[in-house]
C-alpha positions as CSV (number, residue, x, y, z in Angstrom):
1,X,10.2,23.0,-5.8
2,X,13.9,22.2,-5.2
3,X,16.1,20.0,-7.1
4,X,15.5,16.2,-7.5
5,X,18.1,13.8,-7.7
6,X,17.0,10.2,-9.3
7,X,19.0,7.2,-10.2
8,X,17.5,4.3,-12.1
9,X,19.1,1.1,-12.7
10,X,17.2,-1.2,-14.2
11,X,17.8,-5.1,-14.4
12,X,15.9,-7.8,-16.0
13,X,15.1,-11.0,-13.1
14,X,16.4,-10.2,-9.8
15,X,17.7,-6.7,-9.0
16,X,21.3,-6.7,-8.7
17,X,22.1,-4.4,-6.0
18,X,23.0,-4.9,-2.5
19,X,22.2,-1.7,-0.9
20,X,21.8,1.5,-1.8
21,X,22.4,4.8,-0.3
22,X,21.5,8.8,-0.7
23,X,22.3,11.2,2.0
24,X,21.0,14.6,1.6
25,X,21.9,18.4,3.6
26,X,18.5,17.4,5.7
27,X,17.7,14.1,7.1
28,X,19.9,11.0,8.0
29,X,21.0,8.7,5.4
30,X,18.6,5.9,4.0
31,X,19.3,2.8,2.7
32,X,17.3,0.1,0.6
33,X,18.9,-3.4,0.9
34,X,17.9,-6.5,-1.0
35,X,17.9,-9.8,-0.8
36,X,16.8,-12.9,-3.2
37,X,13.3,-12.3,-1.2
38,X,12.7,-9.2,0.1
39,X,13.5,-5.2,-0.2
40,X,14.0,-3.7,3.1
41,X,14.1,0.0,3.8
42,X,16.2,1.9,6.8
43,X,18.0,5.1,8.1
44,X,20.8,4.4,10.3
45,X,20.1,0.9,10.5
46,X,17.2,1.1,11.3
47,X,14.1,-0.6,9.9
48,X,11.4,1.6,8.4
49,X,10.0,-0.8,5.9
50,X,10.1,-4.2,4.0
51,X,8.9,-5.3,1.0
52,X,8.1,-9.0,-0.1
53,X,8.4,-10.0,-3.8
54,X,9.8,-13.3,-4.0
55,X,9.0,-17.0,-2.4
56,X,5.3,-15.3,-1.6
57,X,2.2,-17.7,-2.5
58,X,0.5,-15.5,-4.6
59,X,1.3,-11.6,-4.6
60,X,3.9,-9.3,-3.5
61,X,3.2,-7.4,-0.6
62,X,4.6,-4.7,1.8
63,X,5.3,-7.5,5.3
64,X,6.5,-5.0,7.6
65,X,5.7,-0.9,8.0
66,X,7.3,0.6,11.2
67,X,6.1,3.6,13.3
68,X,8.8,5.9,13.8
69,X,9.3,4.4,17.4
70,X,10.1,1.1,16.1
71,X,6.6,-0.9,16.3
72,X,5.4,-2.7,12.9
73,X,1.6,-2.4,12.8
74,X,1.2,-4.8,9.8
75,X,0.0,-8.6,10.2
76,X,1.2,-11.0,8.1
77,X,-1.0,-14.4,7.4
78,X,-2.7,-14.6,10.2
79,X,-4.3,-17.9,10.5
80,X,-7.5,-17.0,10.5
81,X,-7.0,-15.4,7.2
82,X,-3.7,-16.9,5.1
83,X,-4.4,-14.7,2.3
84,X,-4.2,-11.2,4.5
85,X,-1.1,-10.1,4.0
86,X,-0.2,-7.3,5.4
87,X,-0.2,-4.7,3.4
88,X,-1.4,-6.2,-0.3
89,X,-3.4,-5.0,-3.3
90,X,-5.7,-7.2,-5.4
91,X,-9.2,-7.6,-6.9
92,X,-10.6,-9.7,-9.3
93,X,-9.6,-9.2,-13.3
94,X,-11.9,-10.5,-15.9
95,X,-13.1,-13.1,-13.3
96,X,-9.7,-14.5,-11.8
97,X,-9.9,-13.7,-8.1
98,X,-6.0,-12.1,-6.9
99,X,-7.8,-11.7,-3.1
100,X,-8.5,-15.0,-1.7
101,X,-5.6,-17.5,-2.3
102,X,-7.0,-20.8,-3.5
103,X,-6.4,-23.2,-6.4
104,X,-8.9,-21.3,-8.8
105,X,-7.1,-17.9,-7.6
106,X,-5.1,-15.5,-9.9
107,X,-1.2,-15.1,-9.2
108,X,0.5,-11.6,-9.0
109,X,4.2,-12.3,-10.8
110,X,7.1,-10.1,-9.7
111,X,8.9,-9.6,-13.5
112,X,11.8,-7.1,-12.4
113,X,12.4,-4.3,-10.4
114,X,13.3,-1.0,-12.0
115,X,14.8,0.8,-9.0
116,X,14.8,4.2,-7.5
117,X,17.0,6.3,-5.0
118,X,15.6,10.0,-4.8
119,X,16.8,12.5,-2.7
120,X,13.2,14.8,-2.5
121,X,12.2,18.3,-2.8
122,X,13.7,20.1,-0.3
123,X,16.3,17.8,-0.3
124,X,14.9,15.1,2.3
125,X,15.9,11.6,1.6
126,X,13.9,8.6,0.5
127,X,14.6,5.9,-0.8
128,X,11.6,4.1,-3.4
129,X,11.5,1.5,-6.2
130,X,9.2,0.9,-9.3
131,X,8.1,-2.9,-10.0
132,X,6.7,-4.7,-12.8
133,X,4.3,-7.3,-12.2
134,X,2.4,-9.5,-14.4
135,X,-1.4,-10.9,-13.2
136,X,-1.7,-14.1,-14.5
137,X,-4.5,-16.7,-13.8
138,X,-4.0,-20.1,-13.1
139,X,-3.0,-21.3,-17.1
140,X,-0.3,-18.6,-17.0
141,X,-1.8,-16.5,-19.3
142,X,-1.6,-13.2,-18.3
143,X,-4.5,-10.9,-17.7
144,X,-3.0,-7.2,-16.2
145,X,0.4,-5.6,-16.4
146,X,1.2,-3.5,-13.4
147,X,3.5,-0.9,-13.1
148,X,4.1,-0.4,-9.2
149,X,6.0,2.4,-7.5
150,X,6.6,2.3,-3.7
151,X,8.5,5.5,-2.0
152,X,9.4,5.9,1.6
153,X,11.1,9.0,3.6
154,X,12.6,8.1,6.5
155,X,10.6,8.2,9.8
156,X,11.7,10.1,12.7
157,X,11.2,9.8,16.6
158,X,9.4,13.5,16.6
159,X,7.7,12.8,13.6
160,X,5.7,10.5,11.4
161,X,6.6,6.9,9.1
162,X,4.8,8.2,5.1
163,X,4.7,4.8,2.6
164,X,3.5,6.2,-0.8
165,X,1.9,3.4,-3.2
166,X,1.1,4.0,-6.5
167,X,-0.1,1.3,-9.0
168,X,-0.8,1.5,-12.9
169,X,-2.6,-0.9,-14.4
170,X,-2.8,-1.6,-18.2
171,X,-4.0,-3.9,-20.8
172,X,-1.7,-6.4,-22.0
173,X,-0.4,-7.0,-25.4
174,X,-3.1,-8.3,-27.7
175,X,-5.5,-7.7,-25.2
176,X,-8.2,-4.8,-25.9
177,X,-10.0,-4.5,-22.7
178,X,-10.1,-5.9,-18.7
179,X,-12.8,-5.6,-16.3
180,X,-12.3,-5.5,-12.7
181,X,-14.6,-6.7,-10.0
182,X,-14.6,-7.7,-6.4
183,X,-16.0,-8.1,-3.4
184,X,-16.6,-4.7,-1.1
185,X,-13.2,-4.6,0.7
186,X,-11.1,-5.4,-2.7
187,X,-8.4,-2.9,-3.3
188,X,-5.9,-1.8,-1.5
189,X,-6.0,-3.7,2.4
190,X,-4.3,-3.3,6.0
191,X,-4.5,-5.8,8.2
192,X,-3.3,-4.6,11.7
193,X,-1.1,-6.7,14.3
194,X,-3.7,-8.1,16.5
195,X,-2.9,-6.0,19.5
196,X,-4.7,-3.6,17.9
197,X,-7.7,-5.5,17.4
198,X,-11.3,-4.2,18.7
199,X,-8.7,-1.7,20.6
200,X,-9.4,1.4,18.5
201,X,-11.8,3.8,16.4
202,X,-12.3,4.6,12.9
203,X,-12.3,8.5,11.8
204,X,-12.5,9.6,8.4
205,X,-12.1,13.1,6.7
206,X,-15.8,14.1,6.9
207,X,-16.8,12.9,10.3
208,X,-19.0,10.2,8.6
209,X,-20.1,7.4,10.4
210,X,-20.2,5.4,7.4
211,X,-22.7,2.4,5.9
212,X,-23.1,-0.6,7.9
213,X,-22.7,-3.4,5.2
214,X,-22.6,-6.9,7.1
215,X,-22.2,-7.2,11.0
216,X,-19.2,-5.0,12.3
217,X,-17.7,-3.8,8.2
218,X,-18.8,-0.4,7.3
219,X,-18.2,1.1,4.1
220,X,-17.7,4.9,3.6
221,X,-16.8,7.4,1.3
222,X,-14.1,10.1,2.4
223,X,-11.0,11.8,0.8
224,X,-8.9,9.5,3.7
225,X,-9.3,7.4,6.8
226,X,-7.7,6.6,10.0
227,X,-7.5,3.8,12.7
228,X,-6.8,5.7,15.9
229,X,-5.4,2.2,18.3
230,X,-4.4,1.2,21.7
231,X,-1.1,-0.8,22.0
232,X,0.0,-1.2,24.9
233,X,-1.1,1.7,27.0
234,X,-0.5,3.9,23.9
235,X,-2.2,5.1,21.1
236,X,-0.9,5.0,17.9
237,X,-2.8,6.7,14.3
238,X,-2.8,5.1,11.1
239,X,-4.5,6.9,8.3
240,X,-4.7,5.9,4.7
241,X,-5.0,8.4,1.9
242,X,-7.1,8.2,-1.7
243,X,-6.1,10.4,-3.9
244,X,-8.6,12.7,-5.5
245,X,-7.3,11.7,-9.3
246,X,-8.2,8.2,-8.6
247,X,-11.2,6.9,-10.3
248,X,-14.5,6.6,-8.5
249,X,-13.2,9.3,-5.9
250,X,-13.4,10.3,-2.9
251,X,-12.5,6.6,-1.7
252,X,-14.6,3.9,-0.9
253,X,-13.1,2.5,2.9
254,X,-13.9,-0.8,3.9
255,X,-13.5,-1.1,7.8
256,X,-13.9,-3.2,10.8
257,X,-12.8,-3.2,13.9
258,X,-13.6,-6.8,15.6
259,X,-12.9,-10.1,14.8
260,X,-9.8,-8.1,13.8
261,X,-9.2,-4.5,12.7
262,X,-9.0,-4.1,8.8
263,X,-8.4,-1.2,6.6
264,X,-9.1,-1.2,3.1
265,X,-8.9,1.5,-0.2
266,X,-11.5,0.1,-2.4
267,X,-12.9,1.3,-5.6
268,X,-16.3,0.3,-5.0
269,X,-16.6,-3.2,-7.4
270,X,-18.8,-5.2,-5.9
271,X,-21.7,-2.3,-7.2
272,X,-20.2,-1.6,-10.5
273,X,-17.9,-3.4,-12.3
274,X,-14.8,-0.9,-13.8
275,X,-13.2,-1.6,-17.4
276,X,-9.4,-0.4,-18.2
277,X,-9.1,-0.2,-22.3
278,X,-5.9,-0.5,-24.6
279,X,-4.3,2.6,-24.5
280,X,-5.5,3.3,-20.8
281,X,-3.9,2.6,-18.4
282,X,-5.9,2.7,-14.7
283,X,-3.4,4.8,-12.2
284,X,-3.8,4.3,-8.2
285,X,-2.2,6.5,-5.4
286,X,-2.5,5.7,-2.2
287,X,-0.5,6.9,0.7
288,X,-0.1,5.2,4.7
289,X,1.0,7.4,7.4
290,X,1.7,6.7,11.0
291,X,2.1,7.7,14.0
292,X,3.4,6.9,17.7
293,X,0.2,9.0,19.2
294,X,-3.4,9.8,19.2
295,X,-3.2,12.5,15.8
296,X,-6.5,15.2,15.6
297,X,-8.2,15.1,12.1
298,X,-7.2,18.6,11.9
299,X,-4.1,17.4,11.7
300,X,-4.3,14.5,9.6
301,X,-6.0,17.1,7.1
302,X,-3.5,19.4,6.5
303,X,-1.0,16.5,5.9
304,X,-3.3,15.0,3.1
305,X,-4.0,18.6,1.6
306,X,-0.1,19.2,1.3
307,X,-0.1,15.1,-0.1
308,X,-2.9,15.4,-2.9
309,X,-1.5,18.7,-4.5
């Protein structure tokens, strides 16, 4: 393992920081910039990632992800669905749904940042940051505490984009116990842009071809899965790991590829409900990798076997 290099600053309310910037022997420099809004990630100007946490309806969210070509595969809001945003997390805690966005619905509140510039093993750049985050239903009262840490290496044009997403959930004070429910695609979700929709396949680390659930959403449990898409006349491979220390492993995936594509980590809820205890805490890791090409699972495979260890 080679030397890490970590610098944490810490500010109560809105991080104050402009950009940041670690260079390292390998890889180009990488840069986190922030505004009153949004966290935006990028090597040499340009634009891997971007993270909104502020003037959102009701959770913070990853808005953009960008293949290492330059094409963001997220969808943000579509009308058909307001509450998809892009990249999101949320279930239901102790009854408040944090999925659907209504007046009845839970809010996700962005409480700081605690922020992180790393310079990696081996020493390739990243740039990531740690949030806190309060769930709160609609009194204000608040019902989770989430710790939630979001790294990023820079992409390149030969290789892959990597988001790594890692929530902990805990109790709050004077709280002994939570229990989270949901409906089957809960959890961590992708909605993809809608050139991708009904353009692609779903492949998974065990070939399976998964549970048929309700029309075109199939459920199915693998160790990761991957959305292999045609945009204009080329295919581009996004794959989602679990990994194996989550609970309920190997992951539960929600898919569907028509009305629109949809990718989700899920920890199986709407069959068994799942309690987090004081003293606790419920920890998530999730990790998104792209591509700019049709990827083998082979492949894919020996990426989330060098990932998990």
């Amino acid at each position: 393992m080679g030397k890490r290099s970590v610098v944490w600053n810490i500010v109560p309310g809105l991080i104050a920081l402009s950009a940041m910037t670690v260079s390292a022997s390998a890889g180009e420099p990488i840069r986190a910039t922030v505004d009153a809004n949004s966290l935006s990630v990028a090597a040499d100007s340009v634009k891997i990632a971007e993270y909104r946490f502020g003037d959102v309806p009701f959770k913070p969210y990853v808005k953009e992800l960008f293949t290492p070509n330059g094409l963001n595969v997220l969808l943000d809001a579509p009308h058909d669905h307001l509450h998809h945003h892009a990249l999101m997390f949320a279930v239901a805690v102790d009854g408040v749904n944090f999925w659907e966005e209504t007046p009845t619905a839970g809010r996700q509140e962005h409480v700081r940042f605690a922020d992180i510039v790393e310079a990696g093993d081996g020493g390739e750049p990243r740039v990531g940051f740690m949030e806190r985050l309060n769930w709160t239903d609609p009194s204000g009262a608040t019902l989770l505490a989430e710790q939630r840490s979001i790294v990023v290496p820079p992409s390149r044009p030969d290789g892959r984009t990597t988001l790594i997403w890692e929530s902990r959930l805990a109790v709050p004070t004077r709280k002994k116990s939570v229990t989270l429910t949901g409906s089957h695609y809960f959890g961590l979700g992708m909605r993809f842009i809608r050139d991708m929709d009904g353009r692609g396949k779903f492949r998974n680390a065990d070939n399976k071809p998964g549970t048929v659930f309700r029309g075109e959403e199939r459920l199915v449990r693998s160790n990761w899965c991957a959305y292999i898409a045609h945009v204009d006349g080329d295919e581009v491979t996004i794959a989602m790991f679990g990994h194996p220390d989550n609970p309920r492993g190997p992951t539960t995936w929600f898919t569907m590829a028509q009305p629109f594509a949809y990718l989700s980590a899920t920890l199986g809820l709407h069959e068994k409900s799942l309690e987090i205890v004081e003293g606790k805490p419920l920890k998530l890791r999730y990790a998104v990798v792209l591509w700019d090409r049709p990827v083998e699972s082979e492949e894919i495979e020996r990426l989330y076997q060098q990932w998990q260890r």
